[in-house]
N, C-alpha and C positions, 0 to 999 in steps of 0.2 A: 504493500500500500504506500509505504516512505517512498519505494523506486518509482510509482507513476505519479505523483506530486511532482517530485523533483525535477521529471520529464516536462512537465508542463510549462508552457512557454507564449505569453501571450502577442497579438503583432493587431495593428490596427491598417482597417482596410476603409480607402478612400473611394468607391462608384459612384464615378458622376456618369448620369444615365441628361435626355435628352431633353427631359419631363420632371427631373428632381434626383436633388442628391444624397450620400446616406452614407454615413463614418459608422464602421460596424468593429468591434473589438472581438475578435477571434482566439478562442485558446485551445491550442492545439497538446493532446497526450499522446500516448504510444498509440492508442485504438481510436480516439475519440476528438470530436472539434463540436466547441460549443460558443453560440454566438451569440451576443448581442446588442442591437440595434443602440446606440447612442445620441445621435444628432440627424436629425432627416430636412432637409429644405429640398425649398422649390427651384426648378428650373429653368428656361426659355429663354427666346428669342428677345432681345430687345430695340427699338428702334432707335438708329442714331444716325444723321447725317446723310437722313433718306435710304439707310441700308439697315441690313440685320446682321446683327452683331452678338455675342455673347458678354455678359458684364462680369468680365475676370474678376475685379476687385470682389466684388460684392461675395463671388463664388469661393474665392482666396480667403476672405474673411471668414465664410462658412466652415471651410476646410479646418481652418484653425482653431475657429470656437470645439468644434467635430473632436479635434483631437486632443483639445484640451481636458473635455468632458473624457474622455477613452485614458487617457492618461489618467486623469483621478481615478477614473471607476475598479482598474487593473489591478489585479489581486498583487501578482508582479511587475515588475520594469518591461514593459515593453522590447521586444525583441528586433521590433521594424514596424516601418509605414511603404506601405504600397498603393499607390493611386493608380485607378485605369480612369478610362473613358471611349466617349464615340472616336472614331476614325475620322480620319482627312483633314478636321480643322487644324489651323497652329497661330502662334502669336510671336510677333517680330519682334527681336531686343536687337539694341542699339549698340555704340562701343560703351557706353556709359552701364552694359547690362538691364537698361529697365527696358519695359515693355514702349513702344512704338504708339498702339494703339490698342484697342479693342479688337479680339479676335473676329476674324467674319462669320456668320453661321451660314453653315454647308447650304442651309435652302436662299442664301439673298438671290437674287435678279442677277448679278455682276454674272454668273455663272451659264448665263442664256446664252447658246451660240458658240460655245467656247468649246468645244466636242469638232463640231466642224471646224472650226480657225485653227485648230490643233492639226486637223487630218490633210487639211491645207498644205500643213509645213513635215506631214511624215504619215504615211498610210495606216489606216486603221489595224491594218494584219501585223505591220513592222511594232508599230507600238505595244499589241498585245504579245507577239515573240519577246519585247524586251520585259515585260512587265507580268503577263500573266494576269491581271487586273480587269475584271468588270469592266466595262465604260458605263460610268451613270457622270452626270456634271459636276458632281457633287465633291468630285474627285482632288485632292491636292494639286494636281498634274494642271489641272483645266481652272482652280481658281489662283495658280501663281501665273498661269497664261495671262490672265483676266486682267491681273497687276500689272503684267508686264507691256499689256498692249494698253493699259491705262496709264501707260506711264507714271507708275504710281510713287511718291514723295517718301511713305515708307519703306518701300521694297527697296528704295535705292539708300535708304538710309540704315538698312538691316545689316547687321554683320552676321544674328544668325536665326534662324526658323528653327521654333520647336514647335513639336506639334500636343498636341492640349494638355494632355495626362502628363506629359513630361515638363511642361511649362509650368506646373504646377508645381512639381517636385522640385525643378530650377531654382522656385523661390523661397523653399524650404532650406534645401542645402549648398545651392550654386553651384550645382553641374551640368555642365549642359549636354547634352545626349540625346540622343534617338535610338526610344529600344525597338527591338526588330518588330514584335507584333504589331506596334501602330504605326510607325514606317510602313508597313507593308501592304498599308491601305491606300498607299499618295498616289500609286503608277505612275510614282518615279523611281522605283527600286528594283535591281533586275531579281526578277526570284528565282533564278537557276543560280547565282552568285550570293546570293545577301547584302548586296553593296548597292549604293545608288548607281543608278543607271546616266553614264555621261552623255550614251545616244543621245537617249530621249530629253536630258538637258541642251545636249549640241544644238539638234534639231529643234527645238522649241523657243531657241535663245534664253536659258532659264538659267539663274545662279547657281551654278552646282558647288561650290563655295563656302555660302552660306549654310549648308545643310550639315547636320554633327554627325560626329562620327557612331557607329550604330553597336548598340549592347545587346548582347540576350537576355531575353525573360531569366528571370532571379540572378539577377548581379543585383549585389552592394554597387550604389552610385554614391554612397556618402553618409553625411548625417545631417540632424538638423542645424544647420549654421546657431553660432551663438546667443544673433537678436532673436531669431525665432521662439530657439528654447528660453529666450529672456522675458518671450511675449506670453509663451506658453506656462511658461513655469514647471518644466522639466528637463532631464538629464541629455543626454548625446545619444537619442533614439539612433538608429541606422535607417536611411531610405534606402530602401529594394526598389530596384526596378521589374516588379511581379512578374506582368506582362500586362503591357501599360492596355493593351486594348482590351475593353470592356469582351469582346467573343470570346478574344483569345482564354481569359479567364471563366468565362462559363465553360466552355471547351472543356476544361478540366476538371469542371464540378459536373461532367456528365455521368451519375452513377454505371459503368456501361459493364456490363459482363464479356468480357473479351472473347469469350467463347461463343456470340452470338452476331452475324453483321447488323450493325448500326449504323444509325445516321442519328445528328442531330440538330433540332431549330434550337437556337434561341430567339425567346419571343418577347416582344418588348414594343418601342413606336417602330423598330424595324424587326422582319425576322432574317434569320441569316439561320439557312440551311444546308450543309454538310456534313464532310465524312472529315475523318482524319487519313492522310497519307502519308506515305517517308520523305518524297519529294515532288518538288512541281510538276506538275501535268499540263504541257504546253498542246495540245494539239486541234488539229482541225477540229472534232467534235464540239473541246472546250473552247474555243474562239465562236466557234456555230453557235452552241450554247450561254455566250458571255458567262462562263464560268469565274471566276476569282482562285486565285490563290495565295491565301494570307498567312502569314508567319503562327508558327504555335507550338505549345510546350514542347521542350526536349527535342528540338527539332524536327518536329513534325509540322507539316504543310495543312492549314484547315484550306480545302477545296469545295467552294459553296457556291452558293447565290444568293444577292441581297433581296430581298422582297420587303414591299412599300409596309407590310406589319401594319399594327393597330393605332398610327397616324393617323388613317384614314375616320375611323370612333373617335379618336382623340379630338379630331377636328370638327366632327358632329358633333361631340357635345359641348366645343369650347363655343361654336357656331350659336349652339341653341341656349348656351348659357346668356349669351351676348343678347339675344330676344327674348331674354327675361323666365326661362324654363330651364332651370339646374337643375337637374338629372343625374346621381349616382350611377357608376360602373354598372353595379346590382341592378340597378331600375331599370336599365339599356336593357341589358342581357335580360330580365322577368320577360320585359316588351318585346323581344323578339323570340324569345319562345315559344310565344303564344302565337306569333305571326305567319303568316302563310311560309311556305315552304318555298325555294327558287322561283322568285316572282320575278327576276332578271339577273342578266350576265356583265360583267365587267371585270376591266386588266388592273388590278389594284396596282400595277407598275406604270399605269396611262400618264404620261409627264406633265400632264396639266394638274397632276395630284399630289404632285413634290411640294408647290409651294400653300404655304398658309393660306387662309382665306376661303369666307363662305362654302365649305367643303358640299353640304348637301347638294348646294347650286351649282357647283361644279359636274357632283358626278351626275345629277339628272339634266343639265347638257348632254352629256355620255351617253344616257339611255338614249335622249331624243337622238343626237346622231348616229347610232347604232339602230335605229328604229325600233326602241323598245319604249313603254309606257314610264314618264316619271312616278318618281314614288314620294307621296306626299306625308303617310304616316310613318313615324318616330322608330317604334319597333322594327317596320318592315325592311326601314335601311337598314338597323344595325342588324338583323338578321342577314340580307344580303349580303351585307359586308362582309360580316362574319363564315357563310356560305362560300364566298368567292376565293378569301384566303384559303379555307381547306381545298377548294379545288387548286386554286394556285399552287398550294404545297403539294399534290399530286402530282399534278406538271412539272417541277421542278424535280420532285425525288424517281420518278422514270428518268430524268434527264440525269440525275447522280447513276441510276443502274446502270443505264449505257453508256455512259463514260466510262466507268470502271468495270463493266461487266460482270456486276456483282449484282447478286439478287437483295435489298435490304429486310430483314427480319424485324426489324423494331424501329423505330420512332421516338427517341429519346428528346422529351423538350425538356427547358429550362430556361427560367426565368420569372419576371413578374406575369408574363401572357399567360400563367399558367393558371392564373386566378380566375381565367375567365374560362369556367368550366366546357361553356358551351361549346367554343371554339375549339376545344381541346376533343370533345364527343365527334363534332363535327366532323375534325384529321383524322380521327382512325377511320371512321365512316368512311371517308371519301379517299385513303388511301386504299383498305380494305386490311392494315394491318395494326399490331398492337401498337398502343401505343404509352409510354411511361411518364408520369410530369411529375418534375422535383429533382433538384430543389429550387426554392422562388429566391432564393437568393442567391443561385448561382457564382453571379460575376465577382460577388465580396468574397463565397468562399472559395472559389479558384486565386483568386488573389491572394487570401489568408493562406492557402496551401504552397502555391511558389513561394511565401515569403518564408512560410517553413523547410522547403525545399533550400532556399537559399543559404539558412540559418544551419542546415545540417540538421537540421529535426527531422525529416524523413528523406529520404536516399532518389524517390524513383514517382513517376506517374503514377507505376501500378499500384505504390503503396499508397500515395495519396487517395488514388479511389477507393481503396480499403477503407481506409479509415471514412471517408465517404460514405458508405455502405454502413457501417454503423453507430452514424451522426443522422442521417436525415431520411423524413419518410419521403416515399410514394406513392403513388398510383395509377394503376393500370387500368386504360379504357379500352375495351377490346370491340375491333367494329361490328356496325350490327346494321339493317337495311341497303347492304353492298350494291345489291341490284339496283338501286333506286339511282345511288350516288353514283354506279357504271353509268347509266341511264344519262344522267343529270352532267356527266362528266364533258361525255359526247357530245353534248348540245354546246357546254363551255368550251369546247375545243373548238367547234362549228365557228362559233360564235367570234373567237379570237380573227380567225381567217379572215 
């Protein structure tokens, strides 16, 4: 009983998600990881200067308060802090080391256009050979174009780009770095190499200069600088570099039985569904497919696809909260279970649905030019909605089987999406196979686990999913009405064409 005290080792975990953030304090034993929740804030977009922006300060002061509270609460001295976050954005420092401005947020307007101006200066095939990277706008690639064809006052003023999670960390300890998981969202990195990709800088006319030099998930990058610990009022914690992207850490909270093929979503305002691989997978199919391949634990390749995820509800109800009707998660999802069943078809990937604004009026545009009926009750969207994802995730995990030639057995999700039951019934349904959800906090204990992984607390992935296994529940939804949703499938296939 004295040996697993002694083992015990506590690390506090920073996910900042897209929607609201959440400093979680993790204590890791030989078998066991127990969590909890400390400081929770909110999220978003803010408007500045006619664009959307992210308010660093405001989130940097969260972080702190987050860790301050994790630091009291902590049975022991903290062993590390690990921050992840979304993909693609980052924030410019100057020679003086402060921040430039307000980082962009991935959905501003700068970003329209910028896919083709890029293909202009280097063909779409040659870019994904260098990069292995999705094309969505949203990309690091297509908003430092954006800068550079704006001839923008900070860009020229930067000496370096980090990108969020690590910008974060920057101002904890002052290091400046780029760890490979969120790097490897920019398609500016070549992912048969690990290194930034000078091509796609040549050809883009794009700083390759400015960009730091790249770490792997659980490296020690430091500790908390002085002021910080002076602000906090604690000792010389160590920052981990976990694995600063928010997948790449759920990735590794996938309870997955090795002995079975899996795939996994993480679900959230995006889903991001794949497999794990040993290395990139460049090929026709996966350029057919706009496959992704992102950096993840221990070297391995997560090869996915992003899908537009529960944005789309997000923006229903922020829409309907705006016309004076606030509406709970719960209250959506009662309303559309009671609602008609596939009342209409749509690409929750359609790019008029990336950016903010009037979401309902948006997609019943959609219906009408696709010549389907708009839908005017509450429930029957978020049911749609919610119907379209699971057929979407179908679409995409046939397109994981035939890349890799592998049949998938299971359905492993994780995340906060997991809350929403429905959706969850829906994907086994409409894939026709099992499906697992949990844990909902995923991305903090993949995080908590590389920082233990880092610390020499545990050795390997497969240990960490051990200990996985007997820290958090699940549940298994097994599908049911398969005919209906083949049926139903066909038509959404039709329908895409």
């Amino acid at each position: 009983m004295k040996r697993e005290i002694k083992q015990k080792k506590s690390y506090i975990a920073v996910d900042l998600g897209a929607e609201s953030g959440r400093v979680i304090l993790g204590t890791v034993s030989a078998d066991k990881l127990e969590l909890e929740q400390v400081h929770r804030f909110d999220n978003g977009p803010i408007r500045e200067n006619g664009s959307l922006r992210w308010d660093f300060h405001k989130l940097l002061s969260n972080i702190k308060t987050g860790i301050k509270k994790a630091v009291k609460q902590a049975k022991t001295e903290a062993a590390g802090i690990g921050i992840d976050s979304w993909g693609v954005d980052f924030g410019l420092i100057n020679e003086d080391g402060r921040l430039i401005e307000n980082p962009y947020h991935y959905r501003d307007s700068r970003n329209n256009g910028m896919m083709e101006k890029a293909f202009e200066l280097m063909s779409k095939r040659e870019i994904y050979e260098n990069t292995g990277i999705q094309f969505m706008q949203i990309n690091s690639v297509y908003q430092l174009l954006a800068m550079r064809l704006a001839e923008s006052e900070a860009l020229a003023k930067a000496k370096n780009i980090i990108f969020m999670a690590d910008l974060f960390s920057y101002f904890l300890c002052g290091r400046v770095y780029a760890e490979f998981t969120l790097a490897s969202t920019s398609q500016i990195m070549n992912m048969k190499t690990g290194q930034w990709s000078k091509t796609v800088c040549e050809k883009l006319s794009l700083p390759v200069g400015v960009l730091p030099d790249i770490v792997m998930p659980g490296t020690v990058v430091g500790q908390l600088s002085e002021a910080v610990r002076k602000e906090i009022g604690c000792g010389p914690i160590p920052v981990i570099a976990a694995g600063s992207h928010d997948t790449a850490c759920a990735v590794v909270a996938v309870p997955a039985d090795e002995k079975t093929k899996w795939a996994y979503l993480s679900s959230g305002t995006w889903s991001l569904m794949g497999v794990e691989v040993p290395k990139a997978v460049i090929s026709d199919k996966t350029f057919k497919y706009e496959f992704t391949n992102e950096g993840g634990a221990e070297n391995t390749i997560r090869l996915l696809k992003n899908i537009m995820g529960l944005w789309l509800v997000q923006e229903c109800k922020r829409q309907w909260q705006e016309e004076g009707e606030d509406l709970s998660y719960g209250e959506l999802v009662a309303m559309a279970e009671k609602a008609k069943p596939f009342a209409a078809f749509i690409d929750p990937d359609y790019s008029r649905f990336l950016s903010p604004g009037d979401m309902p009026k948006k997609i019943n545009e959609y219906l009408i030019m696709t010549g389907q009926k708009p839908i005017e009750d509450k429930g029957q969207m978020i049911r749609m909605l919610l119907e379209n994802l699971a057929l979407k995730y179908r679409l995409v995990l046939e397109s994981i089987e035939d890349v890799t030639d592998k049949k998938i057995e299971v359905l492993h999700i994780v995340g906060g999406g997991i809350q929403n039951e429905l959706l969850c019934r829906f994907t086994a349904n409409s894939l026709g196979k099992k499906v697992i959800t949990g844990p909902v906090e995923g991305t903090a204990i993949g995080n908590i686990l590389m920082q233990a992984k880092a610390a020499g607390q545990i050795t390997s992935l497969a240990q960490a999913r051990k200990i996985l296994h007997n820290s958090v529940e699940t549940k298994i939804f097994e599908p049911q009405d398969t005919s209906v949703w083949d049926a139903q499938f066909q038509k959404y296939v039709n329908q895409k064409k």
